[in-house]
SELO-988187 format. One line per 8 residues: number of its first residue (from 1); their letters; for each residue x, y, z of C-alpha. Coordinates in Angstrom, 3 decimals. Each point is the difference from the previous one (the first is absolute). Layout:
% residues N
NUM	a	X/Y/Z; ...
//
This chain:
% residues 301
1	xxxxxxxx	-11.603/-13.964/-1.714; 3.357/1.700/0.327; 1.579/0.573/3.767; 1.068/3.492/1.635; 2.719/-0.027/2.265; 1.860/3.262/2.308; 2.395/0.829/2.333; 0.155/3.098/2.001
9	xxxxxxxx	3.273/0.036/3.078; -0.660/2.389/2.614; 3.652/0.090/1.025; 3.354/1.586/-2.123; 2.288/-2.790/1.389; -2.415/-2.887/-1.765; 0.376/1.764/-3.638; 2.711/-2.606/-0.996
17	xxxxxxxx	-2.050/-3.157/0.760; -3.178/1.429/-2.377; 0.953/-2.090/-3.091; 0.830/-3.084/2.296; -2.959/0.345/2.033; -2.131/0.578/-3.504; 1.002/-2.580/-2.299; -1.843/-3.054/1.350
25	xxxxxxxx	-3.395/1.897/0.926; 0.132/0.709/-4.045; 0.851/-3.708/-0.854; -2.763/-0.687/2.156; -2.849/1.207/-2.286; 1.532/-1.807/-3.021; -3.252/-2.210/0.213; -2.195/3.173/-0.505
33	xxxxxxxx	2.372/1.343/-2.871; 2.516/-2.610/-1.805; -0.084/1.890/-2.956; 2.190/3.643/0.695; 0.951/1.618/3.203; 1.528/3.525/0.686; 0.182/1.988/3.208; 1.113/4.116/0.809
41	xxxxxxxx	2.394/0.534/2.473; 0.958/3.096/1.798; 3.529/1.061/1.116; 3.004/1.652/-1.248; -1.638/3.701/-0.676; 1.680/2.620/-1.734; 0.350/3.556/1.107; -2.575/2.912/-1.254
49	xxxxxxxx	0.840/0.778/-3.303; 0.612/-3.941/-1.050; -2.329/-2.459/-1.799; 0.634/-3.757/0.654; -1.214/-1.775/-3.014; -0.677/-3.865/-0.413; 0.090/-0.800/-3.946; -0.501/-3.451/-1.589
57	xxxxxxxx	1.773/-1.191/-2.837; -1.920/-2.579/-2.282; 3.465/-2.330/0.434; 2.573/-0.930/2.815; 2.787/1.341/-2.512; -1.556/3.732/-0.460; 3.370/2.401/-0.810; -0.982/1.851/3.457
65	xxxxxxxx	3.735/1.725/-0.230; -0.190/1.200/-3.513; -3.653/1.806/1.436; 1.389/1.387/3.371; 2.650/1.720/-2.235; -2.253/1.484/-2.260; -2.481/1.128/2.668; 2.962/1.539/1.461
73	xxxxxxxx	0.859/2.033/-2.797; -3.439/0.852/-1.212; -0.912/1.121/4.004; 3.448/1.912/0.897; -0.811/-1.579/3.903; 1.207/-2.203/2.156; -1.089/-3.764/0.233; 0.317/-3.430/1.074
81	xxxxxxxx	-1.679/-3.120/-0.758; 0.620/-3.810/0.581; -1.294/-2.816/-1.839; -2.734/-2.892/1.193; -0.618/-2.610/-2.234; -1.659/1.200/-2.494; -0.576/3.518/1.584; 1.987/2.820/0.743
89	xxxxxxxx	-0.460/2.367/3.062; 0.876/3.508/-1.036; 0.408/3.302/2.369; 0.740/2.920/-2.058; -0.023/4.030/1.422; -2.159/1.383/-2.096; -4.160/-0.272/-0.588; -2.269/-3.017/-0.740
97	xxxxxxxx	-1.415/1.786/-3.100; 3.830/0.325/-0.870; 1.122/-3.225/0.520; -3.615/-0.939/-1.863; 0.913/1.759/-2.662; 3.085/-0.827/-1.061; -0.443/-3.614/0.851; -2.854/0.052/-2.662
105	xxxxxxxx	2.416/1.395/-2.221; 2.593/-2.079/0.522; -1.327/-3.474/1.291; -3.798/-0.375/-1.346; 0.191/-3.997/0.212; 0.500/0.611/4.129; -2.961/0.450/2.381; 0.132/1.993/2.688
113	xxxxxxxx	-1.410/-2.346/3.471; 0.261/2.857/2.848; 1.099/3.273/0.052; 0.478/2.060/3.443; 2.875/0.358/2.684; -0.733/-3.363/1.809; -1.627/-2.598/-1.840; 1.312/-2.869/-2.530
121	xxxxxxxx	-2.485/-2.111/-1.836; 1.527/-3.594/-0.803; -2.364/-2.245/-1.838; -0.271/-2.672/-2.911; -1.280/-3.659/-1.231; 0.422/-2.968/1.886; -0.863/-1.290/3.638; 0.719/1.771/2.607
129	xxxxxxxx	3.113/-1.835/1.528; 1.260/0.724/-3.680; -0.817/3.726/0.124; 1.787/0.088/3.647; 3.085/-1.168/-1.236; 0.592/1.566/-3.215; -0.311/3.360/1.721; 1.982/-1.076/3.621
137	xxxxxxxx	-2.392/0.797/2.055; 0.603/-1.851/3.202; 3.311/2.971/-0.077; -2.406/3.194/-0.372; 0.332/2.156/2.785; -3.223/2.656/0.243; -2.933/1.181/2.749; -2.717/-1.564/-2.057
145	xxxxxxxx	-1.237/-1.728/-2.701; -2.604/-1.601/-1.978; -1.039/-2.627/-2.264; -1.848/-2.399/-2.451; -0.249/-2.910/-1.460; -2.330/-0.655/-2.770; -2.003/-2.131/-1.533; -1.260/1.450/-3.217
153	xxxxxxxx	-3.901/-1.641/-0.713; -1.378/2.324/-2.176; 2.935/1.169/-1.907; 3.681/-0.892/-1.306; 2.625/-1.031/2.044; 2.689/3.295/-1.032; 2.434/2.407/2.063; -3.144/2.963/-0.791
161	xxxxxxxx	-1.895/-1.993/1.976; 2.081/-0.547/2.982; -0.203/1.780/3.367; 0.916/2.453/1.653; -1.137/3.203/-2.550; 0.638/3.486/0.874; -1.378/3.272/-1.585; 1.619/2.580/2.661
169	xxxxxxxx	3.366/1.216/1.940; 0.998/-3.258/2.509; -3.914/-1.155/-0.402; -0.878/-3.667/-0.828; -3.250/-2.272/-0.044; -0.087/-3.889/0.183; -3.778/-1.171/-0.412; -2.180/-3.527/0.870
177	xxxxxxxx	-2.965/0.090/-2.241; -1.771/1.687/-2.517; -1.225/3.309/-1.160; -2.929/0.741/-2.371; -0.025/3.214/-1.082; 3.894/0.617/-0.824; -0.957/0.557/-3.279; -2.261/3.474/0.625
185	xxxxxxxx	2.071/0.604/2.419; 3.549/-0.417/-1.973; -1.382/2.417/-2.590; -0.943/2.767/2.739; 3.597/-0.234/1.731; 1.500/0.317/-3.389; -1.895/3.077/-0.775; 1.268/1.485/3.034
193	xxxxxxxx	3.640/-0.764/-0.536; 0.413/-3.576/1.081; 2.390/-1.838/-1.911; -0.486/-4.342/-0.262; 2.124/-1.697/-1.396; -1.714/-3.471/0.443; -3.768/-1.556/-0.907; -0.079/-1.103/4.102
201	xxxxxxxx	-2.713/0.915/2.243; 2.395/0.375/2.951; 2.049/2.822/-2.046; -3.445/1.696/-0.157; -0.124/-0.013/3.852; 3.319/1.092/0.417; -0.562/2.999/-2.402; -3.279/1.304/1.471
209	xxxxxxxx	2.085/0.218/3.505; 2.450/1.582/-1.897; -2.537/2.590/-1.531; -1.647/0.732/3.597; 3.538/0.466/1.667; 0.372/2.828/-2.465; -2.511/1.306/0.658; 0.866/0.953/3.520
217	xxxxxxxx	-1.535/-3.566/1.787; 1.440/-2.130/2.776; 0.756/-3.336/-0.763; -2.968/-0.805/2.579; -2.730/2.144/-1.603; 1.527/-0.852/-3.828; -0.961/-3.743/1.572; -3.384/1.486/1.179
225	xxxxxxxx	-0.723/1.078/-3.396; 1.491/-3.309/-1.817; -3.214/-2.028/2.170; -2.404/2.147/-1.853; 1.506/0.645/-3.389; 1.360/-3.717/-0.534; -2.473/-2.726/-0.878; 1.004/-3.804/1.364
233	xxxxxxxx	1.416/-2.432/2.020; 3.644/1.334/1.555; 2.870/-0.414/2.454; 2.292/2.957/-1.057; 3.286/-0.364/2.088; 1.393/3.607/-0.653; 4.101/1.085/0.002; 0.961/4.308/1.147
241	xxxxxxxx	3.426/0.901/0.468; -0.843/0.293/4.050; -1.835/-3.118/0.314; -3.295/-2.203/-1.180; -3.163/-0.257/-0.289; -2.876/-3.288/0.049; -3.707/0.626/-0.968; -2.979/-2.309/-1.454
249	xxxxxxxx	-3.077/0.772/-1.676; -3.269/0.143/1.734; -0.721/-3.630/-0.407; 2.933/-1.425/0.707; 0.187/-3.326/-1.849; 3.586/-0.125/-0.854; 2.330/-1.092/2.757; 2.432/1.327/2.566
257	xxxxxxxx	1.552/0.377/2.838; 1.942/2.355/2.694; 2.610/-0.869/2.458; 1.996/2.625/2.396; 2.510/-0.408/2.520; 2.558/2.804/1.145; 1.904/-0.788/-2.467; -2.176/0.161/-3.439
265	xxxxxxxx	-3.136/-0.021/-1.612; -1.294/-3.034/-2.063; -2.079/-0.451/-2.471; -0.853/-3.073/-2.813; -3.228/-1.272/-1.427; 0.784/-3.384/1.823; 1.648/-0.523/3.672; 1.870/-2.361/-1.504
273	xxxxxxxx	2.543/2.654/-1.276; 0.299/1.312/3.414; 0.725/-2.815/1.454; 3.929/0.182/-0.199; 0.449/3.237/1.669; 1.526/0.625/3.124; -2.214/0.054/3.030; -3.040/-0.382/-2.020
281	xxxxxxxx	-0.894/-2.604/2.832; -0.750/3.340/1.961; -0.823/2.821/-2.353; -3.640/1.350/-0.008; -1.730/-1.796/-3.006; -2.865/1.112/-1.483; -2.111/0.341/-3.291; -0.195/3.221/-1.191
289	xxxxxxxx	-4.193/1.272/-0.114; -1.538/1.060/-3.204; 0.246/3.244/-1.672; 2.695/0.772/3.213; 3.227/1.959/-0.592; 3.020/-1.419/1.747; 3.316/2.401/-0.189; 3.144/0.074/1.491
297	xxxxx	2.776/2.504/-0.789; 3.355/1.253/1.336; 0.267/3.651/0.140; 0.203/2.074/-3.237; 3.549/0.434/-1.157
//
């Protein structure tokens, strides 16, 4: 089942309103995914020569200041970090294999979500209205986001399974539907450097983007190459640091749909979560056609 959900603002002076304008298209697919809900929001970057971390803490009452003094030490750089819940957003100058390391070192029980100079990856059990509040989202200021909400039918309901996953600098994946061969194809990405961290067919997506962008792709013909290489049903909703991306397999069978005014770009696997937008009475609405790459970006930084 599950539902996809993102929000893309055209306009700078419309960043503050992202969370607010978010928060019920989420809580609108709780009937397509009751069981966890997580979404990846971009904002806030960091210079070059930062890494903006999100880390999750298996509690609410992780000993995050203990950590950030340690990391300090251990790193010699500067940092800064605030606490959500039961995550911790962390932008330190120095490298992500750095910061990796050390954190491995220091904090093995904490998983790293995102890594990159924009995005944050908030995400856990419970409905979505839940997930919205623990995390304040309705507050978040950012150009764009995604999300999910799932509904876990062929597996356990757990955090690993949650949505959004990401393998790469400010690069996320939410996914509606199912892949076949992630197993063959988990092994091959592994053998070429991939790390997983998760038994979920929509990490496996998000790493074999991953794996083409490094080797020199686009985003558009990494996509290209994901409708020949990935075998199933899909709507991949798709988070960059300059914007985001919609595509569906050939066939097509799992829902969504586009809106667009001036003002943003749409998307959900039901209208429904559209529906509370501003001017949506007016915006361009559309399905999105099979096997059909839909982008929209700001400028590179």
């Amino acid at each position: 089942m599950c539902g996809i959900v993102g929000l893309y603002l055209k306009k700078p002076e419309l960043e503050a309103q992202l969370g607010k304008l978010f928060e019920p298209m989420l809580e609108a697919m709780t009937d397509r995914g009751p069981d966890s809900a997580g979404f990846a929001i971009y904002g806030d970057e960091v210079a070059d020569g930062w890494v903006k971390l999100t880390l999750q803490a298996p509690g609410i009452d992780y000993p995050w200041a203990a950590l950030m003094g340690q990391l300090e030490g251990r790193l010699g750089c500067s940092l800064d970090w605030f606490q959500n819940a039961s995550a911790a957003v962390l932008k330190l100058h120095t490298s992500e294999a750095a910061a990796r390391q050390a954190l491995a070192e220091l904090a093995p029980d904490l998983r790293i979500m995102s890594a990159g100079q924009s995005i944050e990856i908030l995400k856990g059990m419970g409905l979505p209205a839940e997930i919205s509040s623990r995390f304040g989202l309705a507050g978040m200021k950012g150009s764009h986001i995604i999300g999910h909400t799932r509904m876990a039918t062929e597996s356990a309901v757990t955090m690993e399974g949650s949505h959004p996953f990401s393998t790469g600098a400010d690069l996320c994946l939410v996914h509606n539907g199912s892949l076949s061969n992630h197993f063959r194809l988990r092994q091959e990405l592994k053998r070429e450097g991939i790390h997983f961290e998760t038994d979920n067919d929509t990490e496996v997506a998000a790493g074999y983007l991953t794996w083409r962008l490094q080797q020199g792709d686009s985003l558009a013909k990494a996509l290209d190459g994901a409708l020949e290489d990935l075998d199933g049903f899909f709507t991949f909703a798709i988070g960059t640091r300059n914007g985001f991306a919609v595509i569906r397999d050939p066939i097509a069978c799992k829902p969504a749909v586009l809106a667009e005014t001036d003002d943003y770009v749409a998307m959900a696997s039901e209208y429904q979560a559209l529906a509370s937008l501003p001017g949506i009475d007016k915006a361009k609405v559309w399905e999105p056609a099979p096997a059909t790459l839909y982008v929209w970006e700001r400028e590179s930084a």
